[in-house]
C-alpha positions as CSV (number, residue, x, y, z in Angstrom):
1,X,0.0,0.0,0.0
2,X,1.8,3.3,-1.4
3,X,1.3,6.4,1.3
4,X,2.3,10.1,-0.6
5,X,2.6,12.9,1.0
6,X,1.2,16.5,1.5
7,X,1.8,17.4,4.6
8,X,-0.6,20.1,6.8
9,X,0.6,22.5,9.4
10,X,-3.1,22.1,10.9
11,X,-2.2,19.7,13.9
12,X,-1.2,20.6,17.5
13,X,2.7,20.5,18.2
14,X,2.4,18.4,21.1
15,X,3.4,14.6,20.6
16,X,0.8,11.9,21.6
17,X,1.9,8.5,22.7
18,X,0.6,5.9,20.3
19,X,-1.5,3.8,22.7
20,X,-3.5,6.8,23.4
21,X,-5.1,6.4,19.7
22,X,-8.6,4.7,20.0
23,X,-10.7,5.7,17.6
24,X,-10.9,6.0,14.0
25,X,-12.9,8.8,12.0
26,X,-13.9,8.3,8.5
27,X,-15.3,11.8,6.8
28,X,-15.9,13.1,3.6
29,X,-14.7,16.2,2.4
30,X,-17.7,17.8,1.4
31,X,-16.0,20.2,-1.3
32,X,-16.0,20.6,-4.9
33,X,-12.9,19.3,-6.0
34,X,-10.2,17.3,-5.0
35,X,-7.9,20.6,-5.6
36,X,-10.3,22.8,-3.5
37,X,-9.9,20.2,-0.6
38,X,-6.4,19.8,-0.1
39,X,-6.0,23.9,-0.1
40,X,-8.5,24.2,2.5
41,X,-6.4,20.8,4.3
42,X,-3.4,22.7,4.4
43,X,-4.6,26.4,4.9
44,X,-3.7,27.5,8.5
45,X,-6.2,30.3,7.9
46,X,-9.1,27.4,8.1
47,X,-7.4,25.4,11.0
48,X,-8.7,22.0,9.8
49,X,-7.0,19.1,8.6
50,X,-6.6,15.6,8.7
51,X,-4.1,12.4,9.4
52,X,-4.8,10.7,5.9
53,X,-6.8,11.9,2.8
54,X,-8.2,9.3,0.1
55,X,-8.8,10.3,-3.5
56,X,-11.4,9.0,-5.7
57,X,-8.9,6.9,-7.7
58,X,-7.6,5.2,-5.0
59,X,-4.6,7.3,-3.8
60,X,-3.8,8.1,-0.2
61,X,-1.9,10.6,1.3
62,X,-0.6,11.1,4.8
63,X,-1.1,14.7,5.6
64,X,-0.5,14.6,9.7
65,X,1.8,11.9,11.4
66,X,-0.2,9.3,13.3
67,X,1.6,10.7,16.7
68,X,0.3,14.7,16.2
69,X,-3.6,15.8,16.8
70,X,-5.2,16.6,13.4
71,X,-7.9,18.9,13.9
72,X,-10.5,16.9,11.9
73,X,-13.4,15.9,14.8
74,X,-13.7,19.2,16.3
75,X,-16.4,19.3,19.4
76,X,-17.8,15.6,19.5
77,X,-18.2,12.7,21.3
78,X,-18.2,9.1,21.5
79,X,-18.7,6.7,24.2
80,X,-16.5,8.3,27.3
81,X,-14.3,10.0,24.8
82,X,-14.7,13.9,24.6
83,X,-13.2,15.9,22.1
84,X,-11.9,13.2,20.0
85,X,-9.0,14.9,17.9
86,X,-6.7,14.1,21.1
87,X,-7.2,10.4,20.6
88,X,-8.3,9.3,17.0
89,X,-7.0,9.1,13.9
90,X,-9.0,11.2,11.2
91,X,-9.6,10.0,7.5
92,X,-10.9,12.1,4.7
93,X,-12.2,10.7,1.4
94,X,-12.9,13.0,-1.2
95,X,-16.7,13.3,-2.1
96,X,-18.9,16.5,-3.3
97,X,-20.8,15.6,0.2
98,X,-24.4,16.7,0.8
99,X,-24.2,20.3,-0.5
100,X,-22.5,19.9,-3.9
101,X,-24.0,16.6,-5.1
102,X,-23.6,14.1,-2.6
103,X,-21.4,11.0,-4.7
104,X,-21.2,7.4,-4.9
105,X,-17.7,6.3,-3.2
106,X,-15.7,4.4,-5.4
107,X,-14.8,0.6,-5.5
108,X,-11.0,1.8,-5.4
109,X,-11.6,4.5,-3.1
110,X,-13.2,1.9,-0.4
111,X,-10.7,-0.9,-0.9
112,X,-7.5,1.3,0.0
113,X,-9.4,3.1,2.9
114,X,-10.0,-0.6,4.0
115,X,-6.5,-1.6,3.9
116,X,-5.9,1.3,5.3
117,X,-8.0,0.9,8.5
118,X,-7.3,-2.4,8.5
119,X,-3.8,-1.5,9.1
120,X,-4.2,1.0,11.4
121,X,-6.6,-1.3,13.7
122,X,-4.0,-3.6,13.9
123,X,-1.4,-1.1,15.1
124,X,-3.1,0.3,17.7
125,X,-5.5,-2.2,18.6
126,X,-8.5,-0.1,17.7
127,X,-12.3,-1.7,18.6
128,X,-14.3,-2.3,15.7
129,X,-16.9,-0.4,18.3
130,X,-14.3,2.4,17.8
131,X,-14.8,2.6,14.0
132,X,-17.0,5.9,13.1
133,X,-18.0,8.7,11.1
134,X,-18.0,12.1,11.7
135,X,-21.8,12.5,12.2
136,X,-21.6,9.5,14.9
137,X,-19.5,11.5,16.9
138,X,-21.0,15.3,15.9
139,X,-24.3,14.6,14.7
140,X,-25.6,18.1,15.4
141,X,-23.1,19.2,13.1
142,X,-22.3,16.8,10.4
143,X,-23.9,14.5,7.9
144,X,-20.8,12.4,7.1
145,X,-19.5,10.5,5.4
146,X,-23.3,9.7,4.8
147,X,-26.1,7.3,4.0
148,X,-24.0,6.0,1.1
149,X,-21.3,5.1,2.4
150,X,-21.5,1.6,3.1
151,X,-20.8,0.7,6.5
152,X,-21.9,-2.8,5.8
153,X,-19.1,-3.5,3.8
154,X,-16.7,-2.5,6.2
155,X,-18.0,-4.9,8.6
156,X,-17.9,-7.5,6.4
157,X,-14.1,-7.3,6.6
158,X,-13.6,-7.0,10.1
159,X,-14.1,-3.4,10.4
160,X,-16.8,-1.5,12.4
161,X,-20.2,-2.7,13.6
162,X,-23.1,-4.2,11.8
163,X,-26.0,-5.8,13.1
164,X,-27.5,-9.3,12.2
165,X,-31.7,-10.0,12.5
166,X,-31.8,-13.4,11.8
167,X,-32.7,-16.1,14.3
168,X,-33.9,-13.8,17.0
169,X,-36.5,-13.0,19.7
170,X,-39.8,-11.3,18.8
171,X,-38.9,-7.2,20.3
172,X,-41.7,-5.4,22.0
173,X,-42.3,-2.3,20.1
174,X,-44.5,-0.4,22.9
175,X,-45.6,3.5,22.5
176,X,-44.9,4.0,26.3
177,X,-41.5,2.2,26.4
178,X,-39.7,2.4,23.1
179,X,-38.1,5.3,23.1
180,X,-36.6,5.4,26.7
181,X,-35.4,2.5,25.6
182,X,-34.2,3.1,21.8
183,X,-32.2,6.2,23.6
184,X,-30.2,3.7,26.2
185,X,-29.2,1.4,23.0
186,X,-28.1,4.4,21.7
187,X,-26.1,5.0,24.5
188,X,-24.9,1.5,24.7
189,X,-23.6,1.5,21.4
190,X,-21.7,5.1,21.8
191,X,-23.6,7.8,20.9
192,X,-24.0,10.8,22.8
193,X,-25.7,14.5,22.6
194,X,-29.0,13.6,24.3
195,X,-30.5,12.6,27.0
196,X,-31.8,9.2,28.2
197,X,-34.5,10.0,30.4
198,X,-35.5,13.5,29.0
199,X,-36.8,14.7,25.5
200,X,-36.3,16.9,23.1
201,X,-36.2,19.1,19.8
202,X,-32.3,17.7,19.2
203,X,-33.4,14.3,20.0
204,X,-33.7,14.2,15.9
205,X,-29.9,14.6,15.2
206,X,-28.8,11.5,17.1
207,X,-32.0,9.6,15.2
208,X,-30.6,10.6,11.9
209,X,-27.0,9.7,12.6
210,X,-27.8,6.4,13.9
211,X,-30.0,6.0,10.6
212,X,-27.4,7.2,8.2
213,X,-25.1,4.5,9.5
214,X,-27.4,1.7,10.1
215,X,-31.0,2.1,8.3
216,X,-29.8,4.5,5.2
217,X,-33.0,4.0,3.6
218,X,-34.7,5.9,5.8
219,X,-32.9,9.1,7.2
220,X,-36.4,10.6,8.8
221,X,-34.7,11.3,12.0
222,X,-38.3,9.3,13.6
223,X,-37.8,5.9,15.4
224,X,-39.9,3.2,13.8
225,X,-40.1,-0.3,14.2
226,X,-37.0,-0.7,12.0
227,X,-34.9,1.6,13.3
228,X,-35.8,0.4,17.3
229,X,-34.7,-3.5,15.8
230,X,-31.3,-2.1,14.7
231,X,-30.7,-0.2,18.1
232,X,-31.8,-3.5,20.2
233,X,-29.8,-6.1,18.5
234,X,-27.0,-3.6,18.1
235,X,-26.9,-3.0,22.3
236,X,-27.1,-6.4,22.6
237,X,-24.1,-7.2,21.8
238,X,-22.5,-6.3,25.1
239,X,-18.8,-7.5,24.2
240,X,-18.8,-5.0,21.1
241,X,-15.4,-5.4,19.8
């Protein structure tokens, strides 16, 4: 696997110690152009940047060493990790994203950020549980890398988490219940920016990250009968790896 390089000034100066990397971020860039991305990457003016940055054709580059904190996460949250520059490791891929014509990601384009991960799992003995995008961990804030991107496919080599169906109990789907209890999977899982016990207006952002990931068909930010199923047998896996 060839790494290139275009290295960004974005990142704080202040080493990390490998074993305090525990998560990995996937994103898209949500620009126009390839060219347009990497400018803004490596801007200081725009204090944003990222660890490693795959084109559509395949080709990664390393633009922040794996020890340095990319700013790439900003304010977000995931599990009992807060503000998860400090210990993640940020990938962009290049996409249009939602405001400039949301794209397809390519076959290449998800087999080298595969080997990629895959490496980088193995390194620092990430969790698959630990495998996330952007809106997972800031989903008041961002959409990616999407409903297209197919998390699926990850998991069916050994990356992230997926949920199976098949072969299990009948799930009570009760008015009173279901959502007090949809919000503590939720928790379970990793999410944050709501609360368990308390509604409200925001309650939707959370809904539609979870959906992105796991139900893509159906982005409503509502919690249907689907969408409860997924968050049940997705908290039930209590050893999530």
């Amino acid at each position: 696997m060839t790494i290139k390089t275009i290295y960004s000034s974005n990142f704080s100066k202040k080493t990390r110690k490998f074993k305090d990397i525990k998560i990995i971020v996937i994103h898209y860039t949500g620009m126009q152009s390839k060219i347009v991305s990497i400018k803004r990457l490596v801007n200081p003016r725009f204090k944003v940047s990222c660890h490693y940055l795959i084109d559509r054709k395949g080709l990664i580059f390393r633009m922040v060493e794996d020890n340095k904190v990319a700013w790439h996460a900003g304010k977000s949250k995931w599990k009992n990790f807060v503000n998860l520059n400090k210990c993640s490791i940020g990938i962009e891929l290049i996409n249009k994203g939602h405001k400039f014509g949301y794209e397809k990601f390519t076959s290449i384009q998800l087999k080298r950020l595969m080997q990629l991960c895959l490496k980088l799992k193995k390194k620092y003995k990430i969790k698959n549980s630990n495998i996330v995008g952007h809106s997972d961990v800031a989903p008041q804030r961002k959409k990616d890398p999407g409903e297209k991107f197919p998390w699926k496919k990850l998991k069916n080599n050994n990356l992230g988490i997926w949920y199976k169906v098949q072969n299990s109990k009948k799930i009570e789907f009760k008015n009173k219940d279901f959502q007090k209890q949809f919000f503590r999977n939720l928790y379970k899982i990793g999410y944050r920016y709501f609360e368990i016990n308390r509604r409200s207006k925001k309650d939707v952002f959370p809904i539609k990250a979870f959906q992105r990931r796991f139900y893509p068909q159906n982005v409503s930010g509502k919690i249907d009968k689907k969408t409860f199923k997924i968050s049940h047998f997705l908290a039930s896996r209590l050893n999530l790896s």
